[in-house]
N, C-alpha and C positions, 0 to 999 in steps of 0.2 A: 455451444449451448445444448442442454438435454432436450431431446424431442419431445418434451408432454407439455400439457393442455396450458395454456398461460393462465398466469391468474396477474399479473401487471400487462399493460400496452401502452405504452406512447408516442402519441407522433405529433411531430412537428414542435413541443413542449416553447413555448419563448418568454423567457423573463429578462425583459434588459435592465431592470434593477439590480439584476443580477451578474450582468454580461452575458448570458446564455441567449442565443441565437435560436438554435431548432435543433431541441433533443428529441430520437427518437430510441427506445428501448421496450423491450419486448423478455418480462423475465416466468420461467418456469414454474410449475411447481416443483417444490424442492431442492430449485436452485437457490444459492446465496453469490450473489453480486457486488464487488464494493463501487462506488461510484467516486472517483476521486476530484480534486479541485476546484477552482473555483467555480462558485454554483450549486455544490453538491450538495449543501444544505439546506439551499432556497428550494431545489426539485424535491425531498423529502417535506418542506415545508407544503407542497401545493399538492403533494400526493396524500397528508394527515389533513389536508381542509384546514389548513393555517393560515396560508395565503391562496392565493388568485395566480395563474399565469396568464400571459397577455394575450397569449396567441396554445392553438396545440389543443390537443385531445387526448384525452385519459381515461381509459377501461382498464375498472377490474372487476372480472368475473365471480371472484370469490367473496364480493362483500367487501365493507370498509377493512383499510387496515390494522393491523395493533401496533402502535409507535410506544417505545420504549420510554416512560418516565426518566426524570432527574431523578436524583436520589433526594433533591431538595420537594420533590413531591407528594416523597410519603410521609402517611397518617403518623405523625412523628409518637403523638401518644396509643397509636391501637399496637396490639402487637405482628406478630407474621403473619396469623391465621386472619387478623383481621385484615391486615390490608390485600388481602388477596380475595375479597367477599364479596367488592364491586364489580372485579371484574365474571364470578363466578354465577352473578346473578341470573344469566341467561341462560344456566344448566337447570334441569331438575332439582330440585332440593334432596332427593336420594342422592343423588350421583355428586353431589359437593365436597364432601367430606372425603371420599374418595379421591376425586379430582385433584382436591389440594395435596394429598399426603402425594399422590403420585409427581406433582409439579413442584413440592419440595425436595423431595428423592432426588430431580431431574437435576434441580438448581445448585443442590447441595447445601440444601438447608434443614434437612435432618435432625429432628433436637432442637431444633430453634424457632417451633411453632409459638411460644410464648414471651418469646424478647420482642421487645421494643428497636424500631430500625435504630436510637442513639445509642441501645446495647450492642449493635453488630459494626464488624468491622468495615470499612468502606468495600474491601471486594464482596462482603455478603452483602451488606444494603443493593449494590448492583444486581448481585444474586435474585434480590427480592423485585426488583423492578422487572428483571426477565422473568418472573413468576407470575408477575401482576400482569405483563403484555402478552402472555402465554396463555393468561387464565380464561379469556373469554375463546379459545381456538381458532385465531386469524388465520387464515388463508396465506395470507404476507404481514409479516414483520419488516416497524422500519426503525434501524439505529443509527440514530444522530449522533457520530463521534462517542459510540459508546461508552468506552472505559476509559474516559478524560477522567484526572483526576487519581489516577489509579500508578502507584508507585513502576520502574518498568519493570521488575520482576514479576509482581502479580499483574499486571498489564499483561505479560507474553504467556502467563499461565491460563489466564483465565481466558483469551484471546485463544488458546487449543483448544481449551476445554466447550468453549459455545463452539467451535469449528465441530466437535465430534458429537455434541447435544443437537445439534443443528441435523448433519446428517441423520442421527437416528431416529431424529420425529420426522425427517423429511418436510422438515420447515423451510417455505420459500423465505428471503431474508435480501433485502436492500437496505444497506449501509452504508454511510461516510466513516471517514477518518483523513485525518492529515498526514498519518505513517502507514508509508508505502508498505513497511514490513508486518505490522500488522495487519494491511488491506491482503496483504499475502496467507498470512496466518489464518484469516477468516474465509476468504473468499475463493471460490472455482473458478469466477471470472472477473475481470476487473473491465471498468470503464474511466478513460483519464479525459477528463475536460480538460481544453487551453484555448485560450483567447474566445470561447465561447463556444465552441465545437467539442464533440469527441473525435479525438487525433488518435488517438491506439484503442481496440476492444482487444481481448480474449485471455487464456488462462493464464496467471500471474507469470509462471515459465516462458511465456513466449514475449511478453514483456520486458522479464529480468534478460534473455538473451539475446533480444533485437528491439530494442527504445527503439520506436519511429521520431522521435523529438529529442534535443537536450534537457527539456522538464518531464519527459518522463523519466529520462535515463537517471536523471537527481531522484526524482520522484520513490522511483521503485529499486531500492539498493543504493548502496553505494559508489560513486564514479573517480575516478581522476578526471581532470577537466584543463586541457591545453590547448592553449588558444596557438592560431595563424592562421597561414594565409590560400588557399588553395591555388596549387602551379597548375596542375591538371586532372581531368578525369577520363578516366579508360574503364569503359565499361560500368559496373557497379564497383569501382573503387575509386579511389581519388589519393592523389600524392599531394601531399602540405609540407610546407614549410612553418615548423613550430616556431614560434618566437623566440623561444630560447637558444633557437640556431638550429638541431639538427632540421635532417629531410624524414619522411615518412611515407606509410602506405596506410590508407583507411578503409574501411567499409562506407561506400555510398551512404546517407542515409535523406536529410534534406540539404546540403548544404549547394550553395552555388555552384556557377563554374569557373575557370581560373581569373584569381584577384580577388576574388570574392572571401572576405573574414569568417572564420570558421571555426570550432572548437572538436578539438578529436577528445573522443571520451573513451576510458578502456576501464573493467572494472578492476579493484587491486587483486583481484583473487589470478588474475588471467595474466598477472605480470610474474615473469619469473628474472630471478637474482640471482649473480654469480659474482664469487669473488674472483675474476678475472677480468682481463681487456674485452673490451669490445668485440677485437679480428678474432680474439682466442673462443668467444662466444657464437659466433658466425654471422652469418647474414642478417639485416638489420637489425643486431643488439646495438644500443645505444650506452654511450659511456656514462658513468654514474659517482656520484658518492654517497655513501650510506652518511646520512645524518642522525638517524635516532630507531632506536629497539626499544617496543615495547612490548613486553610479555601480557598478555590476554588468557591466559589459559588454555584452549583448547587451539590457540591461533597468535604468534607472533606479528606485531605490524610493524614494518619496512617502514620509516620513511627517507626517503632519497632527490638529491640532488640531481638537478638533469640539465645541462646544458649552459646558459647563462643566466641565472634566476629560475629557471622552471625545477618545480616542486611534485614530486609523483610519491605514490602511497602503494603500496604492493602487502599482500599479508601471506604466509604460509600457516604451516603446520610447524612446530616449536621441535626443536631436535635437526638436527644437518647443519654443514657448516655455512656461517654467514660471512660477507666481508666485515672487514675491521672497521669501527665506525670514525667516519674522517678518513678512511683509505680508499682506494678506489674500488669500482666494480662494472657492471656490468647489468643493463636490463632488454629483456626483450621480451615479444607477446607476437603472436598470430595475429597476422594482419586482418583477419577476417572478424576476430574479438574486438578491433577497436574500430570507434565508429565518429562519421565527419559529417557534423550538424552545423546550420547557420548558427554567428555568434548572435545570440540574447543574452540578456541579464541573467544571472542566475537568481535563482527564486527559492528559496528552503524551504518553502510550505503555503500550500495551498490559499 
């Protein structure tokens, strides 16, 4: 987290209508945070004075915050200029006209001071609500599942675009979403709620490469996920026995110790394919069959047979040679990449 002056604190935070226990968070100026799972709508609800938490305390030094309208919010008949005049009301009447052209430039609404939000396209009506949260100069912005709503190509564009708006006003910004890769896309540091606690804090990268949980590891990227049984642990690794038959080596991370049900998680990226045997692969490659190629464009995806029923997902770079699909192969990954968490339910979204 960056060393300057807070402008959020919370401690202790408790909403059990929510399942949230005692959050405590502490964000910067000009940091942007995403707050992930369950709860993470209801702590943005009690930080806009929407609701009430039961228990916890809340300082912010900078003043109330600006929370981001719906698009179903705005002045449906005023046009751009106007719906950005509520919030402009607390500037100088000189300095308005100004204000606005500059907070339209920012948004990318240029030329569109005179349409009506049913004249603009669903990523400009967004456009315009981050104009409108912008307009009074909050200290902290809060986004509620932002860009719901939003097709996923302009979803991941517009999702850079406030990533680099953000830094250049040096706007603090606590936000949810339910996708891990856009919490990435936006934020310098993430926070993941589970069963009511924050289980993982810090920047997206330390997340994506060491999940403390199985729901983060879903959460943020994408995982394989093979379940069994843990025989032993030596150290910070653990050896399991997959269900689908082979043996393996994992990365400690919560799972028991031996007997104990488990799931080893590795991401597809970290799986490497060969069209060979196993022994001809070396030390624990696992034998495989390719079941299906599919071209992606800048990434080929594997998917492959593994053992007796077990199903694994591997992706490259498109070009080099693959095995023949239905013929055999070969998979292997650095023991240190995959990682052995107690078995829960998996969960796709927050």
């Amino acid at each position: 987290m960056q060393d300057t002056a807070p402008v959020l604190e919370v401690e202790g935070l408790g909403l059990p209508g929510a399942g949230l226990r005692a959050l405590d968070l502490r964000l910067g100026a000009g940091e942007v945070v995403a707050l992930l799972g369950a709860g993470a709508g209801a702590v943005l609800a009690v930080l806009a004075g929407q609701a009430r938490a039961a228990a916890g305390r809340v300082r912010l030094p900078g003043g109330p915050p600006g929370l981001l309208p719906p698009p179903a919010a705005l002045f449906r008949n005023r046009t751009v200029l106007e719906n950005l005049a509520p919030g402009l009301a607390g500037w100088p009447a000189a300095e308005r006209p100004a204000r606005a052209a500059r907070l339209l430039a920012r948004t990318g609404l240029e030329g569109q001071e005179g349409k009506r939000p049913p004249q603009l396209s669903p990523a400009q009506q967004l456009r315009l609500c981050l104009a409108r949260a912008l307009a009074p100069g909050p200290a902290l912005l809060l986004l509620d599942d932002p860009l719901a709503g939003l097709d996923p190509g302009p979803r991941r564009a517009l999702a850079l675009e406030w990533r680099s708006l953000f830094r250049r006003l040096g706007q603090a910004v606590l936000l949810t979403t339910p996708e891990g890769a856009e919490a990435m896309a936006l934020a310098g540091r993430l926070l993941v709620l589970e069963a009511g606690e924050v289980v993982q804090e810090g920047p997206p990268q330390a997340l994506y490469d060491a999940p403390a949980t199985a729901f983060v590891a879903g959460l943020i990227g994408e995982n394989n996920r093979l379940p069994g049984t843990v025989l032993a642990l030596e150290e910070d690794m653990a050896r399991v026995r997959l269900d689908c038959g082979p043996e393996l080596e994992a990365r400690l991370a919560d799972a028991g110790g031996p007997g104990s049900r488990c799931i080893v998680a590795v991401r597809p990226e970290k799986v490497a394919v060969a069209a060979m045997s196993a022994e001809e692969l070396g030390e624990g490659a696992l034998p495989a069959s390719l079941q299906e190629v599919v071209f992606l464009g800048p990434e080929v995806r594997l998917v492959l047979g593994v053992g007796e029923g077990g199903v694994l997902v591997a992706r490259r770079p498109p070009g080099g040679r693959l095995p023949r699909v239905g013929g055999p192969a070969a998979v292997a990954w650095d023991a240190y990449a995959a990682f052995a968490y107690r078995e829960t339910p998996m969960i796709l979204s927050p």
